[in-house]
N, C-alpha and C positions, 0 to 999 in steps of 0.2 A: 182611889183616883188614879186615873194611868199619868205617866210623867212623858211630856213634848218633850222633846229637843229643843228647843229656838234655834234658828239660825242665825251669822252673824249678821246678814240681811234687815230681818225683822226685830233683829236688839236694839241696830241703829234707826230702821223707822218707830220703833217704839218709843226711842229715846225724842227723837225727833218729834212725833207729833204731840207727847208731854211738854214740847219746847225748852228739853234738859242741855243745858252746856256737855260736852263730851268728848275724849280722842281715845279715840282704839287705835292701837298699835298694830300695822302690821308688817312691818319690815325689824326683826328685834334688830338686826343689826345696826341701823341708822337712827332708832326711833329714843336713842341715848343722846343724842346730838342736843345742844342747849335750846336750841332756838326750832320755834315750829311756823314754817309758813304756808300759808295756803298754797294753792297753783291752780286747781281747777275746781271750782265753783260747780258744785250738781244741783244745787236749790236756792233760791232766795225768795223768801213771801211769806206770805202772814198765818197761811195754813199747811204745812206738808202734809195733813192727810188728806186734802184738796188732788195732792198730784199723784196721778192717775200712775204713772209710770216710774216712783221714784222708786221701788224698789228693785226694778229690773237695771235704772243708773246705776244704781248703789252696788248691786252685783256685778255689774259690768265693769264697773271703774275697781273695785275689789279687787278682783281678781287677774287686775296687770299688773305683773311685777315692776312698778314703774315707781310708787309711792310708798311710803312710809309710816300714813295715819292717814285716818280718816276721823274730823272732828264738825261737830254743831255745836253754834252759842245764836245766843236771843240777845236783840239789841235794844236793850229797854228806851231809848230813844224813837227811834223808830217803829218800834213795835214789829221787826224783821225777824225772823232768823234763815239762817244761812246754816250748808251744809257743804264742807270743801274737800278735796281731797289734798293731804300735806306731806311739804319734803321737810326735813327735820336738819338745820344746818347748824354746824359749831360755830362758825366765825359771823361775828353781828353784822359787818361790812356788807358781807355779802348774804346776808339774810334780808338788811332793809333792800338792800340794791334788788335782791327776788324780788321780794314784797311790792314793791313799786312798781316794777317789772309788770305782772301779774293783777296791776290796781285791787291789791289789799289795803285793807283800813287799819289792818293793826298786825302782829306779830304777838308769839307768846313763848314767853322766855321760861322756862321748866325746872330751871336751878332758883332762879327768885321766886318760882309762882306767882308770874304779873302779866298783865296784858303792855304791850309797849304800844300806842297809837301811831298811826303815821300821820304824819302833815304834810298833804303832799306836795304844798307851795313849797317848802323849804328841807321836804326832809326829817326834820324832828321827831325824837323819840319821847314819847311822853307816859312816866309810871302813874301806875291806876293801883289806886290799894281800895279793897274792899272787905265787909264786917256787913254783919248782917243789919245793923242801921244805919250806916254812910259808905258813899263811894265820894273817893278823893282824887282826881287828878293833879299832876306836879311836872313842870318842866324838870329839863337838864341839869337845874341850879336847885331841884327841890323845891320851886317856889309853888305855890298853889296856883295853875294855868292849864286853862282847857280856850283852843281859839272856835271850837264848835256846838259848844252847848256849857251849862253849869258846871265848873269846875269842883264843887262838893253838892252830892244829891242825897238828902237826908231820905232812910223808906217812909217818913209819913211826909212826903212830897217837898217840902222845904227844897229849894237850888237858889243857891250863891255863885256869882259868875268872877271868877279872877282871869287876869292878866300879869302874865309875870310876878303874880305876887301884889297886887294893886287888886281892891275888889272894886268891880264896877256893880250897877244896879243895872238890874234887865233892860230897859230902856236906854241907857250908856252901850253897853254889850253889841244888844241888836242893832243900834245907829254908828257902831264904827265902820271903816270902811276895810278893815282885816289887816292895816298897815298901821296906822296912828290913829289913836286914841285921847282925846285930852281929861284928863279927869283931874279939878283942883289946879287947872292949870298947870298941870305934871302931864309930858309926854307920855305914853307905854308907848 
Protein backbone atom coordinates (compact mmCIF):
# COMPACT_ATOMS: atom_id res chain seq x y z
CA UNK A 1 0.00 0.00 0.00
CA UNK A 2 1.79 3.43 -0.96
CA UNK A 3 1.68 5.96 1.99
CA UNK A 4 -0.10 9.87 1.18
CA UNK A 5 1.20 12.63 3.06
CA UNK A 6 -1.90 14.52 4.28
CA UNK A 7 -1.69 17.93 4.42
CA UNK A 8 -2.31 20.25 7.18
CA UNK A 9 -5.32 21.43 5.10
CA UNK A 10 -7.15 18.22 4.76
CA UNK A 11 -6.30 16.99 8.61
CA UNK A 12 -8.37 19.85 9.58
CA UNK A 13 -11.29 19.30 6.93
CA UNK A 14 -11.14 15.79 7.98
CA UNK A 15 -11.33 16.63 11.46
CA UNK A 16 -14.03 18.83 10.73
CA UNK A 17 -16.31 16.95 8.73
CA UNK A 18 -16.16 13.94 11.55
CA UNK A 19 -17.30 17.20 13.63
CA UNK A 20 -14.05 16.37 16.19
CA UNK A 21 -13.23 19.32 18.72
CA UNK A 22 -9.51 20.42 17.71
CA UNK A 23 -6.48 23.11 17.96
CA UNK A 24 -3.49 22.87 15.83
CA UNK A 25 -0.83 24.98 16.78
CA UNK A 26 0.79 27.08 14.55
CA UNK A 27 2.62 29.83 15.95
CA UNK A 28 5.02 27.59 18.76
CA UNK A 29 5.98 30.65 20.07
CA UNK A 30 2.48 32.10 21.41
CA UNK A 31 0.62 28.93 21.17
CA UNK A 32 1.97 28.32 25.17
CA UNK A 33 -0.02 31.42 26.10
CA UNK A 34 -2.98 30.27 28.72
CA UNK A 35 -5.87 31.23 27.13
CA UNK A 36 -7.20 30.61 23.35
CA UNK A 37 -9.54 32.88 21.60
CA UNK A 38 -11.03 32.93 18.51
CA UNK A 39 -10.71 36.06 16.05
CA UNK A 40 -11.82 34.87 12.75
CA UNK A 41 -14.56 32.72 12.22
CA UNK A 42 -13.83 30.41 8.65
CA UNK A 43 -17.20 28.06 9.20
CA UNK A 44 -20.22 27.93 11.13
CA UNK A 45 -23.19 25.21 10.04
CA UNK A 46 -24.26 21.95 10.28
CA UNK A 47 -22.19 20.24 7.46
CA UNK A 48 -18.49 21.36 6.59
CA UNK A 49 -18.30 18.86 3.88
CA UNK A 50 -21.32 20.83 2.39
CA UNK A 51 -18.64 23.86 1.94
CA UNK A 52 -17.59 23.84 -1.25
CA UNK A 53 -14.46 26.14 -0.59
CA UNK A 54 -13.40 25.47 3.02
CA UNK A 55 -10.37 24.14 2.17
CA UNK A 56 -8.89 26.76 0.12
CA UNK A 57 -10.09 29.22 3.56
CA UNK A 58 -8.38 27.08 5.68
CA UNK A 59 -5.17 27.25 3.46
CA UNK A 60 -5.54 30.79 3.04
CA UNK A 61 -6.10 31.79 6.54
CA UNK A 62 -3.09 29.03 7.44
CA UNK A 63 -0.74 30.43 5.92
CA UNK A 64 -0.66 34.23 7.35
CA UNK A 65 1.63 34.75 9.80
CA UNK A 66 -1.01 36.53 11.78
CA UNK A 67 -2.48 33.62 14.08
CA UNK A 68 -1.48 31.09 16.51
CA UNK A 69 -4.04 27.95 16.12
CA UNK A 70 -6.45 27.07 14.23
CA UNK A 71 -9.33 25.10 16.28
CA UNK A 72 -13.04 23.33 15.62
CA UNK A 73 -15.67 22.21 18.29
CA UNK A 74 -19.53 21.08 17.82
CA UNK A 75 -22.03 22.66 19.73
CA UNK A 76 -24.30 20.00 21.03
CA UNK A 77 -26.87 22.71 21.70
CA UNK A 78 -27.27 23.83 18.60
CA UNK A 79 -26.22 21.12 16.54
CA UNK A 80 -23.37 23.81 14.99
CA UNK A 81 -20.00 23.53 14.68
CA UNK A 82 -17.51 26.21 14.08
CA UNK A 83 -14.06 26.46 12.72
CA UNK A 84 -11.98 29.76 13.90
CA UNK A 85 -8.70 30.95 13.46
CA UNK A 86 -7.02 31.66 17.24
CA UNK A 87 -4.73 34.26 19.15
CA UNK A 88 -3.57 32.53 22.20
CA UNK A 89 -3.38 35.28 25.23
CA UNK A 90 -1.71 34.96 28.78
CA UNK A 91 -3.55 37.58 30.69
CA UNK A 92 -7.62 36.60 31.25
CA UNK A 93 -8.59 40.57 31.17
CA UNK A 94 -7.70 40.99 28.08
CA UNK A 95 -8.71 37.56 26.54
CA UNK A 96 -12.40 38.12 27.59
CA UNK A 97 -12.19 41.77 26.52
CA UNK A 98 -10.81 39.94 22.75
CA UNK A 99 -13.40 37.52 22.95
CA UNK A 100 -16.20 39.91 23.23
CA UNK A 101 -14.53 42.09 20.91
CA UNK A 102 -14.70 39.53 18.21
CA UNK A 103 -18.51 38.02 19.51
CA UNK A 104 -17.15 34.72 20.76
CA UNK A 105 -19.21 32.48 22.96
CA UNK A 106 -16.77 31.06 25.05
CA UNK A 107 -12.83 31.20 25.53
CA UNK A 108 -10.55 28.11 26.37
CA UNK A 109 -8.28 28.23 29.07
CA UNK A 110 -5.25 25.32 28.53
CA UNK A 111 -3.64 25.30 31.96
CA UNK A 112 -7.32 24.09 33.54
CA UNK A 113 -8.48 22.27 30.32
CA UNK A 114 -12.07 24.15 30.42
CA UNK A 115 -14.16 25.90 28.15
CA UNK A 116 -14.99 29.46 30.07
CA UNK A 117 -18.51 30.75 28.40
CA UNK A 118 -19.16 34.31 27.84
CA UNK A 119 -22.27 36.06 28.86
CA UNK A 120 -22.41 38.74 26.91
CA UNK A 121 -25.04 40.84 28.98
CA UNK A 122 -22.62 41.18 31.84
CA UNK A 123 -19.35 39.54 30.99
CA UNK A 124 -19.26 36.36 33.07
CA UNK A 125 -16.99 33.63 32.91
CA UNK A 126 -18.53 30.38 33.37
CA UNK A 127 -16.52 26.72 34.16
CA UNK A 128 -17.79 23.74 32.15
CA UNK A 129 -16.50 20.36 33.47
CA UNK A 130 -17.01 17.43 31.41
CA UNK A 131 -16.78 13.16 31.71
CA UNK A 132 -18.08 11.16 29.25
CA UNK A 133 -21.71 11.03 31.04
CA UNK A 134 -22.42 14.73 32.32
CA UNK A 135 -21.54 18.13 31.41
CA UNK A 136 -21.76 20.66 34.33
CA UNK A 137 -21.74 24.20 34.15
CA UNK A 138 -20.86 26.66 37.47
CA UNK A 139 -20.65 30.25 38.00
CA UNK A 140 -17.73 32.51 39.54
CA UNK A 141 -18.91 31.24 43.17
CA UNK A 142 -18.91 27.39 41.80
CA UNK A 143 -22.47 27.37 41.99
CA UNK A 144 -24.17 25.10 39.41
CA UNK A 145 -25.48 28.09 36.65
CA UNK A 146 -25.90 28.13 33.14
CA UNK A 147 -28.36 31.45 31.97
CA UNK A 148 -28.70 29.67 28.24
CA UNK A 149 -29.65 26.27 28.42
CA UNK A 150 -29.33 23.10 31.22
CA UNK A 151 -26.77 23.82 33.56
CA UNK A 152 -25.96 19.76 34.08
CA UNK A 153 -26.76 17.67 30.72
CA UNK A 154 -26.65 13.99 31.60
CA UNK A 155 -25.46 11.69 27.86
CA UNK A 156 -28.69 9.66 28.11
CA UNK A 157 -30.51 13.21 27.74
CA UNK A 158 -31.50 14.09 31.22
CA UNK A 159 -31.02 18.44 31.65
CA UNK A 160 -31.52 20.16 34.94
CA UNK A 161 -31.67 23.88 34.71
CA UNK A 162 -29.84 26.03 37.61
CA UNK A 163 -29.48 29.58 38.50
CA UNK A 164 -26.86 30.61 40.75
CA UNK A 165 -27.20 27.45 42.43
CA UNK A 166 -31.23 27.37 42.78
CA UNK A 167 -32.52 24.65 40.29
CA UNK A 168 -35.46 25.73 38.46
CA UNK A 169 -37.70 23.40 36.30
CA UNK A 170 -37.82 23.90 32.44
CA UNK A 171 -40.84 25.68 32.48
CA UNK A 172 -39.41 28.25 35.48
CA UNK A 173 -36.10 28.59 33.35
CA UNK A 174 -37.79 29.26 29.90
CA UNK A 175 -40.49 31.87 31.58
CA UNK A 176 -37.93 34.14 33.25
CA UNK A 177 -37.21 37.28 31.88
CA UNK A 178 -32.91 36.67 32.07
CA UNK A 179 -33.13 39.25 35.23
CA UNK A 180 -35.37 37.88 38.12
CA UNK A 181 -36.52 34.85 38.77
CA UNK A 182 -38.94 33.96 41.52
CA UNK A 183 -38.73 30.38 42.53
CA UNK A 184 -40.33 29.43 46.32
CA UNK A 185 -40.80 33.01 46.57
CA UNK A 186 -36.87 33.34 46.65
CA UNK A 187 -35.49 36.12 44.30
CA UNK A 188 -32.34 34.57 41.94
Amino acid sequence: MKHINTTIEQKILNLATAKKDFTINLNKKDSKNRYIVGCNLLYIGHNPSLQYDLISTIKTNINIDLYDSIGGWYDEDTKLYYIDMNFHIEDITFALKWASVNKQLSIYDQQEKQVLFLNKKDMKTYKVTVTETVTKWYNESSELHREDGPAIKYANGDKFYFINGKELTKQEFKARDGKTVIVDNINI
